[in-house]
KEBA-753054 format. One record per residue (C-alpha): residue number from 1; residue in three letters; x negated, y negated, z negated. Coordinates in steps of 0.001 Angstrom, whole numbers, plus 500000, padded with zeros to 6 digits. Example, Ala and Ser with C-alpha at 12.3 -4.5 7.8 and 13.67 -1.06 7.14 Angstrom:
REM residues 2
1|ala|487700|504500|492200
2|ser|486330|501060|492860
This chain:
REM residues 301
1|unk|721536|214681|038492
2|unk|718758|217207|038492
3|unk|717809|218716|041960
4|unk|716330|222093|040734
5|unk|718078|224856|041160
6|unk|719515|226472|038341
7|unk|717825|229650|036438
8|unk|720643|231364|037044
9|unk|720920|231253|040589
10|unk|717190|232245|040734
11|unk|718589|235146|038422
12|unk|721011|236386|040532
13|unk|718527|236314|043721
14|unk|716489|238268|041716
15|unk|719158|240920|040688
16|unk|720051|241174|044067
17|unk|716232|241374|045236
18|unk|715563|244160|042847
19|unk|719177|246167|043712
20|unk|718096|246051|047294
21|unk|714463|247468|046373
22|unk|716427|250077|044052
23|unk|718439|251216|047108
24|unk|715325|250787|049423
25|unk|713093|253414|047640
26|unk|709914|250921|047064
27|unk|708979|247119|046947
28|unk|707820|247677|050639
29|unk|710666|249579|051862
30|unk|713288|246538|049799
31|unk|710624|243395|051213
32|unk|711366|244509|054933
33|unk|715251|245324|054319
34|unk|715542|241731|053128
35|unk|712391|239892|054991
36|unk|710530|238755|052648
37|unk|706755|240287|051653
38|unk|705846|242453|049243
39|unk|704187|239795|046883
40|unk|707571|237848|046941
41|unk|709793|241113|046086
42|unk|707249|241783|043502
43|unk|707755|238295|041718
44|unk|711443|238553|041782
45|unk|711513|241649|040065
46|unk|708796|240216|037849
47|unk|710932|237107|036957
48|unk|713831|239561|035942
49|unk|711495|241299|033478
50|unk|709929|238430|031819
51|unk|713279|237016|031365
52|unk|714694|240579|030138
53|unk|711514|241051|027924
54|unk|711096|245117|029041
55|unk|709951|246094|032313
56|unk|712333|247682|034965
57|unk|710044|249536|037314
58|unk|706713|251512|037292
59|unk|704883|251070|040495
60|unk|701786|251118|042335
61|unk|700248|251802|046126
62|unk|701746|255195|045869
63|unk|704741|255335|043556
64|unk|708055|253532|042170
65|unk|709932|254690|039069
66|unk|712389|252994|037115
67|unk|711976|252361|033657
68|unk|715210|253860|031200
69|unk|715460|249517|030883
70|unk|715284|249453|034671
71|unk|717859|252468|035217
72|unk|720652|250382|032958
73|unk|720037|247057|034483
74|unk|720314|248593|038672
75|unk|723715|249391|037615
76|unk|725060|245373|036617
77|unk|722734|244685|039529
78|unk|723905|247204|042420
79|unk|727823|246060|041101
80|unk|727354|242476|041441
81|unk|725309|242997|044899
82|unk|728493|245253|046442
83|unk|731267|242231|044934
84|unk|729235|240381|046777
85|unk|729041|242077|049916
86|unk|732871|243551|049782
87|unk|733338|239161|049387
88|unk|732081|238552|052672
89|unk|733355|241464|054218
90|unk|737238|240456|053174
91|unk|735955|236625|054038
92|unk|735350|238151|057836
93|unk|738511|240218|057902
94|unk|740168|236355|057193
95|unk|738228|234920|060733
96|unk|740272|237324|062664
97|unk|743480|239440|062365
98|unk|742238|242472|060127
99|unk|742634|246349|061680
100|unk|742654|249578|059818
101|unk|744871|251547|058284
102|unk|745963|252193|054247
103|unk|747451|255206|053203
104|unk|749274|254567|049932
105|unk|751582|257193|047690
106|unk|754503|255632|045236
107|unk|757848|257349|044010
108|unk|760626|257614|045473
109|unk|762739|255141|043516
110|unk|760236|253010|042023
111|unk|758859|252899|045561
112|unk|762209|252211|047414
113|unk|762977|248890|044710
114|unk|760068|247316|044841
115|unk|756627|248594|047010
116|unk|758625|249314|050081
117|unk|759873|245224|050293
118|unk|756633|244209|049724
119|unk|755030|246531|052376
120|unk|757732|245227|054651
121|unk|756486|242086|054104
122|unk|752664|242748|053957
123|unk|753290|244207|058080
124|unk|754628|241008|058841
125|unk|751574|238824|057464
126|unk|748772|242201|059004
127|unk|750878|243431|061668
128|unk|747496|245242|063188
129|unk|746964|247616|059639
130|unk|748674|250681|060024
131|unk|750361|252218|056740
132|unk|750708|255219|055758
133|unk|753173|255531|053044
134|unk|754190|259029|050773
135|unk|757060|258857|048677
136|unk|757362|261819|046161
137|unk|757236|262093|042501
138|unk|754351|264164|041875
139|unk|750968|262553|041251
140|unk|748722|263421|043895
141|unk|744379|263931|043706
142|unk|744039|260888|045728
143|unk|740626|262250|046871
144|unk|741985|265102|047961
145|unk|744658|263897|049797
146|unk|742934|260660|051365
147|unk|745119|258448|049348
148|unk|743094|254944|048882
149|unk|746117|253042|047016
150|unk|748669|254601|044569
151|unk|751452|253200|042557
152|unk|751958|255051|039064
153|unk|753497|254797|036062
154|unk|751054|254183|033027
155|unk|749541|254447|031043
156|unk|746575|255887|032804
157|unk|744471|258974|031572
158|unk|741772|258871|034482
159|unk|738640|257029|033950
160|unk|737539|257699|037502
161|unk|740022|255328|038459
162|unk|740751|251966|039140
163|unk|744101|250317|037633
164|unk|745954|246988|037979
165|unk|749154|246312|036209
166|unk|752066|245755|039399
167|unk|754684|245549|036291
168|unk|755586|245616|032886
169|unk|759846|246010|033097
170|unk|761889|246359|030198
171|unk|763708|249317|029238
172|unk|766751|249630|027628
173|unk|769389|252761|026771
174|unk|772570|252871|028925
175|unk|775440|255276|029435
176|unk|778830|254833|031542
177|unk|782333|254107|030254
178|unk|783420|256943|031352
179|unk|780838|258893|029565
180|unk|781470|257042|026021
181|unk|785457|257552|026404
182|unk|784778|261362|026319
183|unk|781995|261494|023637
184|unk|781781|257875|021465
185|unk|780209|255164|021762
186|unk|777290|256013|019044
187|unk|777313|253357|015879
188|unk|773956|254425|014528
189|unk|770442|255626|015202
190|unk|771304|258691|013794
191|unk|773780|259081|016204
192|unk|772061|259193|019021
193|unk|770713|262818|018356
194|unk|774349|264149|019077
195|unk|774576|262701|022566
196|unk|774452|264192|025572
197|unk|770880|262918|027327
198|unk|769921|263015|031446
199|unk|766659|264360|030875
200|unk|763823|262798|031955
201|unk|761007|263651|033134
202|unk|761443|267253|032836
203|unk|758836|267611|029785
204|unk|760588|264594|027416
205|unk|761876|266097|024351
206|unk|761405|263190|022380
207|unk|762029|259521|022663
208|unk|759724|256373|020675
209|unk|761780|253638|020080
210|unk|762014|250183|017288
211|unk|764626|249722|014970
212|unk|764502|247656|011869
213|unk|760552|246782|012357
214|unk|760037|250655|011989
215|unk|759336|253188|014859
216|unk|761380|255863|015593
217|unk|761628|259535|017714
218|unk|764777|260444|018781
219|unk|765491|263871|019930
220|unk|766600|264189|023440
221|unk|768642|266980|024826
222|unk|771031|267273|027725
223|unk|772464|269642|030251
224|unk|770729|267726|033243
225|unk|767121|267619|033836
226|unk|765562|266226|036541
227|unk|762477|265165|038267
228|unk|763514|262355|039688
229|unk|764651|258654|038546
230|unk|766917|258115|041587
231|unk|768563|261582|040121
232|unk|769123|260038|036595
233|unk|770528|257011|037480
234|unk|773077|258787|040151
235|unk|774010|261548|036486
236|unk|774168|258337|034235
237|unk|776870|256832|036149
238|unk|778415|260284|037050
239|unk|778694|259694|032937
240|unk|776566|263046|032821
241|unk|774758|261291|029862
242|unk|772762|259090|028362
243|unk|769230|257593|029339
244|unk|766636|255206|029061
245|unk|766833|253244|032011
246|unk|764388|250106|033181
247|unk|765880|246733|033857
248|unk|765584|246984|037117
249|unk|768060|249905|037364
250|unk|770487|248724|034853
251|unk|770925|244624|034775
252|unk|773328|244206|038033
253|unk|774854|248079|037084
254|unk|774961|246538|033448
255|unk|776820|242853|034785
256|unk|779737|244676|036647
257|unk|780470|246882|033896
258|unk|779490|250560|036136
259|unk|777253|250483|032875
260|unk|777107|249616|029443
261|unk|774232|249397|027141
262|unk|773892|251719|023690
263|unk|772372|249920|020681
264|unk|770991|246911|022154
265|unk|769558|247085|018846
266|unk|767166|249720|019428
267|unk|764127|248976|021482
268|unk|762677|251554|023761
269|unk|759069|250650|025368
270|unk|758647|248971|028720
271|unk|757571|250771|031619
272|unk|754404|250136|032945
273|unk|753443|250667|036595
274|unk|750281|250386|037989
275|unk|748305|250051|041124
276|unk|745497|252917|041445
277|unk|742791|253497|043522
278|unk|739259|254613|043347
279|unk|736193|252413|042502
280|unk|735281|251755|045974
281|unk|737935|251126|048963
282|unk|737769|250406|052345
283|unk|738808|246205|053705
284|unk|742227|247191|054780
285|unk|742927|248828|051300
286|unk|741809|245915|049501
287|unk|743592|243789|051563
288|unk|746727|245635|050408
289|unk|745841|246031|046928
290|unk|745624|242681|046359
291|unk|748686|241595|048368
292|unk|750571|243567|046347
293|unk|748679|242157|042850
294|unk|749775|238362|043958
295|unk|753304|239881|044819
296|unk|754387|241143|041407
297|unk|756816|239311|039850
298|unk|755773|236489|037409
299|unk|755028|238217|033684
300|unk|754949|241614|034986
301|unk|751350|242203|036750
């Protein structure tokens, strides 16, 4: 077995070496941040670039520039240098019973099923974080608010921001009995444009589903409109109307019969939720981001 180190350790080091001199200003400025010399800075950076083939950096006595080369290379080189510091950092917060706070935004029903167990039990593993939890259905400029974690249904427009899949749950459409005595219970697709829909959200007009290999749009129209999913479940079984409704609403509602299922032969698209946040989070935050990651259910994160 060879007892050299490999080239890509002494890649890394480098990357690292030349990130800190990035962040430092100069090779002088990055040799006494990480105490080393100058001359031993200077060959790491020199490594990088005869293994890269361009140089990264113009310098002399006076002056340090980065190269266009060196200005796309800091960037894989400052990322891998904070992973590796936020590591250690959540390696530390392990050695002793972490602190902080989180302040994380979810709906109100989404929120009440499934994040509000979970933060329930995340308390009882970091009693000493302190949450801060909002519950509404708007989505909120996390910035702006202070928000570091937020739980929202996808798919996600914002490139600024950071998203892990919490779930992927079925969907299916559902009505009551009493509902289908008064209007039908509808035989075909075609059908389903004559029913009486709980609308939501308040800007659905439409509806993508599968049927026969082939996708469809189904119009959706109804007397109720709401804002809220705790709202159309309560007007689905008030037999207000139909709706698409997730799994997680509809399977027990669906075994005792409060609930019966239209077309199982149309498929409607699973609903995503996600975890948000933005690119860089304090400990305590990732702490509870990834608590909640290893808590999703099995095939839906």
């Amino acid at each position: 077995m060879s007892t050299h180190p490999s080239p890509i350790l002494d890649e890394l080091r480098a990357m690292a070496v030349f990130a800190t001199v990035v962040r430092s200003g100069s090779f002088s400025a990055g040799a006494r941040a990480l105490g080393l010399t100058r001359a031993v800075v200077s060959h790491h950076v020199a490594s990088l670039e005869a293994k890269l083939g361009v140089p990264l950096a113009q310098r002399s006595t006076r002056s340090f520039s980065l190269t266009p080369a060196g200005e796309a290379f800091r960037v894989h080189c400052e990322r891998m240098l904070d992973e590796a510091q936020d590591g250690i950092r959540g390696m530390e917060l392990l050695r002793a019973e972490p602190r902080g706070e989180v302040r994380i935004t979810c709906s109100h029903h989404f929120g009440q099923r499934r994040i509000l167990p979970a933060l329930l039990a995340f308390r009882r593993r970091y009693p000493s974080i302190r949450l801060h939890v909002a519950m509404n259905d708007s989505n909120v400029d996390l910035v702006q608010a202070g928000i570091e974690l937020a739980v929202r249904a996808g798919p996600l427009a914002d490139s600024d921001l950071v998203a892990r899949r919490l779930v992927l749950e079925p969907t299916m459409l559902c009505a009551s009995p009493a509902y289908l005595r008064r209007h039908g219970t509808p035989a075909t697709v075609a059908a389903l444009s004559q029913q009486r829909w709980v609308v939501y959200p308040p800007s659905q007009r439409t509806l993508s589903a599968r049927h026969d290999g082939k996708t469809i749009e189904i119009p959706v129209e109804g007397d109720i409109v709401t804002d809220s999913a705790a709202s159309r479940l309560a007007f689905v079984l008030a037999g207000e109307g139909i709706a698409r409704l997730p799994a997680y609403d509809a399977a027990a509602l669906l075994a005792s019969g409060e609930l019966v299922r239209v077309l199982p032969e149309v498929e409607t698209a699973s609903l995503e939720i996600f975890l948000v946040h933005s690119k860089r989070i304090g400990p305590s935050a990732r702490l509870l981001r990834d608590f909640l990651v290893a808590d999703a259910p099995e095939g839906e994160g």
